[in-house]
C-alpha positions, 0 to 999 in steps of 0.5 A: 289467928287464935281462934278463941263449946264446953257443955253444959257450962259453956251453954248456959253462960253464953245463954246468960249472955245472949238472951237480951236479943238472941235468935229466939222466934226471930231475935229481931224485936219482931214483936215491934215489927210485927206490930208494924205490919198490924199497922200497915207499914212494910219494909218499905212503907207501903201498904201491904194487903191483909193477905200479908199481913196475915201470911207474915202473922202465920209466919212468926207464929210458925217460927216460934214453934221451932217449925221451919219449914212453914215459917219460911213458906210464909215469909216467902209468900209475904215476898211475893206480895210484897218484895220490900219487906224487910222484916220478912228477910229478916226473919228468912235470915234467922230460918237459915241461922237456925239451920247453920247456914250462915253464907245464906243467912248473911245475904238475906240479913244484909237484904232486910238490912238495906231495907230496915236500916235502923234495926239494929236487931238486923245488924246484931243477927249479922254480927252474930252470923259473922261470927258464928261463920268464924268472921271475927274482923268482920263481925266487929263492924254491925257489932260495934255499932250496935253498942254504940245505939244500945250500950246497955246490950250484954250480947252485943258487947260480949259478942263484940269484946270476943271478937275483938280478942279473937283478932288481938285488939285486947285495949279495945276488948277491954272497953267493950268488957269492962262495962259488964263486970256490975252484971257479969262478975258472977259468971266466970267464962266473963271473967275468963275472957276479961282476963285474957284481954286483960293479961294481954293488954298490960292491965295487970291489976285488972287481969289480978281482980278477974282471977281472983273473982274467978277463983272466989266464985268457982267451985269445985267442978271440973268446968271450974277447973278447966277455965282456971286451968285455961286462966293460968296457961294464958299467964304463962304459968303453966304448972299450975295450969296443969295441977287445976286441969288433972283435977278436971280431967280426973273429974270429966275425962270426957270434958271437951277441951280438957285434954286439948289444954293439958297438951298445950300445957305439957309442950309448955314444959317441953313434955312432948310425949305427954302432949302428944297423949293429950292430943289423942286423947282430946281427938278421941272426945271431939274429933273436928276440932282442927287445934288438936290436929293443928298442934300435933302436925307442930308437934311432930314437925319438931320432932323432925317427922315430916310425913307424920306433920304434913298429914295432921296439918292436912286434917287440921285444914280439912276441918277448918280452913282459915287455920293459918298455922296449918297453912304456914305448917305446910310451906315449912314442910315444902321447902324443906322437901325442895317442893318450893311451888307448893310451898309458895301456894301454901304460904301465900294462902296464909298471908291471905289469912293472916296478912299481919304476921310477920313470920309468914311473910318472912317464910314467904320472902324465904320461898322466893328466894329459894326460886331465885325471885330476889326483888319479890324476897327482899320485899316479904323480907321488908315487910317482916321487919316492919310488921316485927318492929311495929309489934315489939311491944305486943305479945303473941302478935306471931304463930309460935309456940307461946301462943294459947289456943282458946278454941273454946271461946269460938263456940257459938252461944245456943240458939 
């Protein structure tokens, strides 16, 4: 559930991490299918006509001009030629990444993937789109296979050690990680993800030398200072977390993210007034983030302001729909107020989201005792002692307040 853009830092090093085969003019190695086309091989090895083959041509060099509209004019026309190639999907696919269209860009990249199965610059974009769409689990399969044919692809491994950190699979996290450090260790949101994954999987030594490289490397910009700042509050050390995120915060007031931390840090140190100033704050430099309305409706549901909580749990689900925090925010509210039908819609909404977590069901087996369904609750009930007792001995495997939000690390890598 932790939904892991800070600029300009965040931009250049996603851009270090994804230039090996980022969607840039295609980001499929179109330069061997193009190639394949001047040959007289399509999508489906048939042979297309030199209409195509020029149409296709036109196509990539429109694409790579940034001029969408053309390019997809003549990747449509290379289909009504030739229905089966592939390499035109592909590229389709990457016009509507280029747009944010991800549903639309997984079906054309799934279509010139049935046909091109064994390019793995398909599967990279799909993982890509999975991921930028905020489908973390499902991100992990195209990724993961592509690592396994190109160990040496930076974007891939990275984009798959997220993903896998994203959805608390820290010791694998580590596998897909570990193996950059040579080439990444210089760059330190790299050194910031190893170490959460680190922290979380038990690997103290490693979680030690990514924080220490990252203090040995950082410098003196507010940039620097956040991600410390990020590093100690996933230590659980929040008073040091605070002193590096003032520095950055007095250096880039308007650093996205900034004041989103210093919140979570204050509730930390049970300094609630000074969070919720946090959180305005940080609303105030980036408005959609749905964490900052997610941790004021938690807020001021402590705070016993149910109204107060409902409508920031609300403005958190407008802008991000998955959040299962906000869902399970919601059901608390409900059944407080006797208002057990809602609260069963919004509980069950997030068992669908989170299905794994044991407070949910245990909120959820609470429902339906309170409608008198008694089998139905001693099962959620079943299930939250199995899912607890199956997590003893992982951290932050639940929505509480120890969890550290890293919305930052969601931010797409620049096209």
């Amino acid at each position: 559930m932790k939904r892991l853009a800070l600029a300009p830092l965040f931009a250049a090093t996603f851009l270090l991490m994804v230039l090996p085969g980022r969607v840039n003019g295609g980001g499929l190695r179109n330069l061997h299918r193009l190639w394949a086309w001047q040959q007289g091989v399509s999508g489906a090895n048939s042979a297309p006509t030199s209409d195509a083959k020029a149409l296709f041509a036109e196509g990539q060099s429109a694409l790579g001009r940034g001029e969408l509209d053309a390019a997809e004019s003549a990747f449509r026309k290379v289909l009504a030629l030739d229905p089966l190639a592939g390499a035109a999907y592909a590229n389709l696919g990457v016009i509507a990444m280029r747009r944010k269209e991800w549903g639309r860009a997984l079906t054309l990249l799934q279509k010139a993937e049935k046909l091109e199965p064994k390019m793995t610059g398909i599967r990279l974009n799909i993982g890509l789109a999975k991921y930028r769409s905020g489908d973390y689990a499902g991100a992990i399969g195209p990724l993961s296979s592509v690592v396994r044919e190109q160990p040496a692809s930076r974007q891939a491994r990275y984009l798959l050690g997220l993903c896998l950190v994203f959805t608390e699979h820290y010791a694998d996290a580590l596998g897909a990680l570990e193996p950059l450090w040579a080439e990444q260790s210089n760059d330190f949101m790299y050194l910031y993800v190893l170490g959460i994954a680190a922290h979380n999987a038990g690997r103290k030594e490693l979680d030690e030398k990514a924080l220490g490289r990252l203090v040995e490397i950082g410098g003196g910009t507010p940039e620097f200072h956040l991600i410390l700042g990020k590093a100690y509050l996933n230590r659980e050390e929040p008073e040091k977390a605070v002193v590096e995120l003032q520095r950055a915060a007095a250096a880039n007031a308007k650093l996205p993210y900034v004041h989103f931390s210093l919140g979570v840090a204050y509730m930390r140190l049970h300094q609630e007034e000074r969070a919720e100033a946090e959180f305005k704050k940080d609303i105030a430099v980036e408005p959609d983030l749905a964490d900052n309305y997610d941790q004021l409706g938690n807020f001021y549901w402590k705070m016993a302001k149910a109204e107060e909580a409902e409508k920031f749990f609300q403005e958190a689900l407008r802008r991000n729909p998955k959040m299962a925090s906000s869902m399970l925010g919601l059901a608390n509210i409900y059944v407080q107020q006797g208002k057990y039908q809602r609260a069963l819609s919004a509980i069950d909404s997030a068992v669908h989201l989170a299905p794994d977590n044991e407070r949910i069901h245990f909120v959820r087996g609470q429902v339906l005792a309170r409608m008198g369904r008694t089998k139905e609750a001693q099962a959620e009930f079943a299930t939250a002692k199995k899912i607890m007792n199956a997590s003893l001995n992982k951290r932050r495997e639940s929505l509480n307040d120890t969890r550290v939000p890293n919305p930052e690390l969601a931010e797409p890598p620049p096209e």
